[in-house]
C-alpha positions as CSV (number, residue, x, y, z in Angstrom):
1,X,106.7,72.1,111.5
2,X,106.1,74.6,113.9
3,X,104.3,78.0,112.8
4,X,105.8,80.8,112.6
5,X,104.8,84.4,114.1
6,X,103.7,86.8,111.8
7,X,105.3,90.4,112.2
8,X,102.7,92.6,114.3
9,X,101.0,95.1,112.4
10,X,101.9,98.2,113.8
11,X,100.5,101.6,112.7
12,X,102.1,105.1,112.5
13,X,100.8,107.6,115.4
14,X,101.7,110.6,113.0
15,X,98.4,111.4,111.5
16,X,97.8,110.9,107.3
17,X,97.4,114.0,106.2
18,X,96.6,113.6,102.7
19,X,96.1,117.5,102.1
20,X,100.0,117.7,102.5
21,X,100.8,114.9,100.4
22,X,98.4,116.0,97.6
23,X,100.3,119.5,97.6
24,X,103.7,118.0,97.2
25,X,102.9,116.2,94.2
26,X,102.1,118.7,92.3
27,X,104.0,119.4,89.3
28,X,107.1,122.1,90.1
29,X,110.3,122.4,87.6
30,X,112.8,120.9,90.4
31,X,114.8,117.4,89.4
32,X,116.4,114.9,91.9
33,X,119.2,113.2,90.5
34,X,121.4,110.3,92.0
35,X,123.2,107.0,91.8
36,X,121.8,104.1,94.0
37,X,124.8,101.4,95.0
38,X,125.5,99.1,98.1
39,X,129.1,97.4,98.6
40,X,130.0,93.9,99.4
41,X,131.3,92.6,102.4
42,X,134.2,92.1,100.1
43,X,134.4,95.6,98.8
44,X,132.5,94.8,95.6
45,X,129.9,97.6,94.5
46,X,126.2,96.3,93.3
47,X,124.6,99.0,91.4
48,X,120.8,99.3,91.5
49,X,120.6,98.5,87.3
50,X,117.3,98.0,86.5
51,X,115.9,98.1,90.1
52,X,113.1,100.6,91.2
53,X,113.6,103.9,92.9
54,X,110.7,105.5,95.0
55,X,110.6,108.8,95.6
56,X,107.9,110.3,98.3
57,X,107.5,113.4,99.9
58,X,109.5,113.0,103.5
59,X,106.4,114.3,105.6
60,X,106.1,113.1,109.4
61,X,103.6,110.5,108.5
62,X,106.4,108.6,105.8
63,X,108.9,108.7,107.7
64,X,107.2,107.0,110.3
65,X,105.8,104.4,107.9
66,X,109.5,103.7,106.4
67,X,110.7,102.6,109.8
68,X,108.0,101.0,111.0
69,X,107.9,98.7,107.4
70,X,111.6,97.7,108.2
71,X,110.5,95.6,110.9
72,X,106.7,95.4,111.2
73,X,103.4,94.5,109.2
74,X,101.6,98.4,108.1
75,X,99.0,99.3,106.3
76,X,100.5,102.8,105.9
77,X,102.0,101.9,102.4
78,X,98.6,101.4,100.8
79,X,97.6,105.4,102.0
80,X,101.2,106.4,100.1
81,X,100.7,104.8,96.9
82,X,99.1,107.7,95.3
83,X,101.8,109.6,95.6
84,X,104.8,107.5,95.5
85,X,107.1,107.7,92.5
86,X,109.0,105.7,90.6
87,X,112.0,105.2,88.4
88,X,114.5,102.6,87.2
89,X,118.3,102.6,87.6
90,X,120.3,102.7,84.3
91,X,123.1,100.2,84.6
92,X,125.1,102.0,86.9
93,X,121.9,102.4,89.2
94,X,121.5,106.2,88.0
95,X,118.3,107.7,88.4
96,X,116.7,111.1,87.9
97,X,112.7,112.3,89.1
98,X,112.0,115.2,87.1
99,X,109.1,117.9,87.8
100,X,109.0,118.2,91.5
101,X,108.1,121.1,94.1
102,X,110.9,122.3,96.4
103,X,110.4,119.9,99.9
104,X,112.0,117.2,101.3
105,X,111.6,113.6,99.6
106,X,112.4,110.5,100.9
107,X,114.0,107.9,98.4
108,X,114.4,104.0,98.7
109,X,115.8,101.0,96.4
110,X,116.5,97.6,97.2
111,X,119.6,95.7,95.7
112,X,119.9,92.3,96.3
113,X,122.0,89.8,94.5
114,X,122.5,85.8,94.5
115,X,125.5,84.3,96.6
116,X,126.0,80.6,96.3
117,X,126.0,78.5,99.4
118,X,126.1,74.8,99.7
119,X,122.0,74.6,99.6
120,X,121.6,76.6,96.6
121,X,122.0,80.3,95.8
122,X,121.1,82.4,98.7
123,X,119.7,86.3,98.2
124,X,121.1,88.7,100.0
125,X,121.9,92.8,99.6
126,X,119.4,95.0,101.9
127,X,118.0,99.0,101.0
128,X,119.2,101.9,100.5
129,X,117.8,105.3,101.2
130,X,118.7,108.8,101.4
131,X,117.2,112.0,101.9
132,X,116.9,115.0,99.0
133,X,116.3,118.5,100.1
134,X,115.0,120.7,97.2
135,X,115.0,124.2,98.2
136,X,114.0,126.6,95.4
137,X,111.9,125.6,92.5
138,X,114.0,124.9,89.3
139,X,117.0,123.5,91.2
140,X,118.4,120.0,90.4
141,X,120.0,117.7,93.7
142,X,122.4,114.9,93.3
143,X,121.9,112.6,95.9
144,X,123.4,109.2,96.9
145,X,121.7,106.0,98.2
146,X,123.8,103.9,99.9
């Protein structure tokens, strides 16, 4: 069997800057709400029920490292660990992060779900993301990831 090629590692060019991730952390009295969902080909909706929800601050540097993990090898996720949140979806894939600073957070779940095929059952689904925007401390955002 012939081997097959590892993804590159690829790095962001954005520099860490842990300072500004450290500051958005901190505790504030903000809430991000939501609902996390995909559809089927067929027009069926998947819920993310009982799938994790992350939730970290949308600097330069993560957004970099969120494309760059769709399609490459990074070792940008181990620097954001600290200050990634998380959550579970209820059964309708609702969510809510509660005690966050006003600032812009990035959010990510992946749904995936069997499909038989004629070798088995075959995963398949993909993740969802969206993009909250808190702007005064105390306010609460609904947001949808689709």
């Amino acid at each position: 069997m012939p081997a097959q090629n590892p993804r590159p590692v690829v790095e962001p060019t954005s520099p860490f800057d842990e300072t500004e991730l450290r500051a958005a952390a901190e505790p504030g009295t903000s809430t991000v709400t939501g609902q996390a969902f995909t559809k089927t080909v067929g027009g069926d909706v998947r819920y993310a029920a009982g799938v994790p929800i992350f939730l970290v601050p949308a600097t330069t540097y993560v957004q970099q490292c969120a494309e760059i993990m769709r399609n490459y090898n990074s070792t940008c996720s181990s620097k954001l660990a600290p200050y990634i949140r998380r959550e579970t979806g209820d059964g309708e894939g609702r969510f809510a992060f509660r005690n966050l600073k006003p600032g812009m957070y990035h959010l990510e779940a992946t749904i995936t779900w069997g499909v038989p095929t004629g070798y088995g059952i075959q995963q398949t689904g993909g993740t969802v993301r969206a993009v909250a925007q808190i702007a005064v401390d105390g306010e609460t955002v609904n947001v949808i990831l689709q």
